[in-house]
C-alpha positions as MATLAB code, in Angstrom:
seq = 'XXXXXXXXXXXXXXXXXXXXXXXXXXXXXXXXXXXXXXXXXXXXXXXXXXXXXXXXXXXXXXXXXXXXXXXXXXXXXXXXXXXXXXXXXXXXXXXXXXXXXXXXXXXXXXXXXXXXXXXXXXXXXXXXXXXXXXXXXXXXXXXXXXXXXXXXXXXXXXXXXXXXXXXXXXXXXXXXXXXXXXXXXXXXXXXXXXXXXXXXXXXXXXXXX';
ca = [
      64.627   70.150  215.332;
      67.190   68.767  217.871;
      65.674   71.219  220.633;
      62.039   69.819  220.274;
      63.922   66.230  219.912;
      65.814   66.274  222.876;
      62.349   67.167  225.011;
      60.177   64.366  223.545;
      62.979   61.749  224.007;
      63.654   62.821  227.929;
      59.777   63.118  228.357;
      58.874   59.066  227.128;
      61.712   58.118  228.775;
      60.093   58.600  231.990;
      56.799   57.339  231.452;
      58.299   53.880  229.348;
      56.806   51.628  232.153;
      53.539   53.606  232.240;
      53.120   54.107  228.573;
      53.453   50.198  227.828;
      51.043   49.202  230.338;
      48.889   51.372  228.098;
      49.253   50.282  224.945;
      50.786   46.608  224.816;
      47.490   45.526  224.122;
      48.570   45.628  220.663;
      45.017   47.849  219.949;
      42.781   45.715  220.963;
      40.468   48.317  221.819;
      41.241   50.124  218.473;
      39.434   48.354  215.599;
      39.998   50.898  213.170;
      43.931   51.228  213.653;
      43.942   47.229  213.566;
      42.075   47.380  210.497;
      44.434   49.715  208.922;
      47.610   48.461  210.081;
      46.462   45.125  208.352;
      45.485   46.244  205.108;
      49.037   48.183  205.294;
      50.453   44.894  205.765;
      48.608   42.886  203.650;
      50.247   45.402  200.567;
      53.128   45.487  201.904;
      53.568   41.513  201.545;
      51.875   41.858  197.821;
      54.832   44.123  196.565;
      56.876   40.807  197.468;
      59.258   43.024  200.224;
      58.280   42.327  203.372;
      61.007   44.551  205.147;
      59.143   46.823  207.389;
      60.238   49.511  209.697;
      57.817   50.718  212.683;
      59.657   54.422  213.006;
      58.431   55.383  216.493;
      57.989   52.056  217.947;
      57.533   52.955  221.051;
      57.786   49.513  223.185;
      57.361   47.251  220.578;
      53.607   45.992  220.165;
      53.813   47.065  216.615;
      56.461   45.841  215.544;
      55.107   42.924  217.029;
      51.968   42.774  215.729;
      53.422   43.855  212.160;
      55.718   40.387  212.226;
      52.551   38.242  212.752;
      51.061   40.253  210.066;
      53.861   38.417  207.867;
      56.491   40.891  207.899;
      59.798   40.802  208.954;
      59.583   44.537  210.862;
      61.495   46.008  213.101;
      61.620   48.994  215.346;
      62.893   52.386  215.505;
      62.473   54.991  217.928;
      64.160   58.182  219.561;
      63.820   56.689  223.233;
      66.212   54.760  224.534;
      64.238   53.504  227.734;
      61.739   52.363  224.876;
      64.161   50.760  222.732;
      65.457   48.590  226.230;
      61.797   47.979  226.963;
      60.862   46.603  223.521;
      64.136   44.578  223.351;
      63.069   43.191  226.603;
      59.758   42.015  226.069;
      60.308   40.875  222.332;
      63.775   39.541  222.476;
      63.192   37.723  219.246;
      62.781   41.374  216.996;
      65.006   43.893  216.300;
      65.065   47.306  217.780;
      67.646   50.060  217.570;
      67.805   53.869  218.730;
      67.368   56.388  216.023;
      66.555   59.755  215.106;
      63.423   59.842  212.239;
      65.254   62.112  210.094;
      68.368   60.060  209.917;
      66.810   56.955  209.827;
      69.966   53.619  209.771;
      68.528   52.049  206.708;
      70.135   52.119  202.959;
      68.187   53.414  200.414;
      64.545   52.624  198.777;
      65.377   49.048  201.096;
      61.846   49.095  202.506;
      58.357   47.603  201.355;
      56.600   49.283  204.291;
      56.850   52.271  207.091;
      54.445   52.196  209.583;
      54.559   55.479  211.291;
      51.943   55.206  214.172;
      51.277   58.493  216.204;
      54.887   58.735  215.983;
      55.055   61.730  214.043;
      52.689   64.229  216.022;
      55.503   65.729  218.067;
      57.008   67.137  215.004;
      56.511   70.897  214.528;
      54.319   71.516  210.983;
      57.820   73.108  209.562;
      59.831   70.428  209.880;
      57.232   67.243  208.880;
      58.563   67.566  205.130;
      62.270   65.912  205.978;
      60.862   63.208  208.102;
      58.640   62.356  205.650;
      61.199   62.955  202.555;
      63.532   60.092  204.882;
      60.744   57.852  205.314;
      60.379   58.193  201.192;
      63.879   57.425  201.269;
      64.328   54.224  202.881;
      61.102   53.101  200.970;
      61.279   50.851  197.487;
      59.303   51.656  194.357;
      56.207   50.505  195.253;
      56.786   50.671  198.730;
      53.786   51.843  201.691;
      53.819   54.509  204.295;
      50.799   54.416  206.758;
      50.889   57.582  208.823;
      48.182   57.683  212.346;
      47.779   60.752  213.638;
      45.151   62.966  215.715;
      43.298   64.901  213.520;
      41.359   68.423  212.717;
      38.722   69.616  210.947;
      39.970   73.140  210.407;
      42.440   74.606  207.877;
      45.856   74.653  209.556;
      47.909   72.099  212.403;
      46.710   72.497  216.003;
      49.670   72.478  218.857;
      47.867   70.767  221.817;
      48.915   69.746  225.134;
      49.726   66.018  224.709;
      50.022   64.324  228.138;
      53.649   63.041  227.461;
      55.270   66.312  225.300;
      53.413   69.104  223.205;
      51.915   67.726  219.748;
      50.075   68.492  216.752;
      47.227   67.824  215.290;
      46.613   67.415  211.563;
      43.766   68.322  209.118;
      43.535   65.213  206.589;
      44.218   67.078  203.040;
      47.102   69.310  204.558;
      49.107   66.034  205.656;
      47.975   64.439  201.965;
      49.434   67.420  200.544;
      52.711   66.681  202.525;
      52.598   63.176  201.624;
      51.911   64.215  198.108;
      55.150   66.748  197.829;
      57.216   64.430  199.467;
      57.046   61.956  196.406;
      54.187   59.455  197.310;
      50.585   58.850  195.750;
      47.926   58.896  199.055;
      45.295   56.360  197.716;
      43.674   55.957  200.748;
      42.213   57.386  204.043;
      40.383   56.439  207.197;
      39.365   59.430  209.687;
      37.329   58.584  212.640;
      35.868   59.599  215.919;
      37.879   58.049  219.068;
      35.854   56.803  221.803;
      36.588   59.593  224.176;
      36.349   63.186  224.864;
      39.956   64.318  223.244;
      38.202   66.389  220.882;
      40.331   65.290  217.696;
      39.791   62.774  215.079;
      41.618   59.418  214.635;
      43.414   59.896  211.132;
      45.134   57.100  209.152;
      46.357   57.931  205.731;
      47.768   55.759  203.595;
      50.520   56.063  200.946;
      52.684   54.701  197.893;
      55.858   55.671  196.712;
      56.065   55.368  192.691;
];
């Protein structure tokens, strides 16, 4: 894991400036993930903790966007020129360097993990401990919303991201994960993006018993 690690990190760290000029629209062009993310929130503040963690925040607009949602989120991500960008432009949150399979939070703390796109780097063999962390650091009762690019075929495609090598995911193989990992899936959204990437838009979401 630490070889495929180490490539992602170095590869985002050069493209922080470029990648949050992007996205630090917070998805305003993405009605479906905003949709999502907010009926993720919305349970999340029902189950009464509002603790959040945004594992792979990337330069903050999440964790951002999460905290107006009602939470009180904060970010996590393998980068450190993301972690010094989201500090930057949201002084007021919290943001700290980690590694998704160590994640710095004490056990079943968490009403809600928001991992968005932040998990298609990970080879297919070694999704189950990220996800068995993020079940973790979760409460009974707690939510996981995964986003990820998705397939209609059988098995995980490896594809040619343009920042490092990722995978895309057929809906009822990463249900299955979610499943095995110790959390009810209760809910999915799959979608076709607005452009010519060839892969769905999948959001799955997830409680932990």
């Amino acid at each position: 894991m630490a070889d495929h690690q180490d490539e992602t990190r170095a590869a985002y760290d050069g493209v922080v400036e470029l990648y949050a000029s992007l996205f630090a629209n917070r998805l305003e062009t993405q009605p479906f993930s905003r949709a999502m993310i907010a009926t993720f929130a919305e349970l999340v503040r029902a189950t009464g903790n509002l603790r959040a963690a945004d594992v792979g925040c990337g330069p903050g607009h999440l964790t951002a966007m999460l905290n107006e949602l009602g939470l009180n989120a904060f970010g996590l991500d393998l980068s450190p020129g993301m972690i010094d960008h989201a500090s930057r432009a949201h002084p007021v949150l919290r943001f700290q360097q980690a590694r998704m399979e160590s994640l710095p939070i004490e056990d079943g703390a968490l009403g809600g993990v928001l991992a968005h796109y932040s998990m298609i780097h990970t080879p297919p063999g070694d999704l189950p401990k990220l996800l068995a962390e993020q079940v973790r650091v979760l409460a009974p009762g707690g939510l996981l919303l995964v986003s990820c690019f998705g397939t209609n075929g059988p098995e995980p495609i490896r594809f040619d991201h343009k920042v490092a090598p990722a995978y895309s995911w057929p809906a009822e193989c990463l249900a299955e994960l979610l499943a095995d990992a110790g959390l009810v899936p209760f809910a999915r959204l799959l979608h076709d993006p607005a452009s010519k990437r060839g892969f769905l838009d999948t959001h799955l979401l997830a409680r932990r018993p």
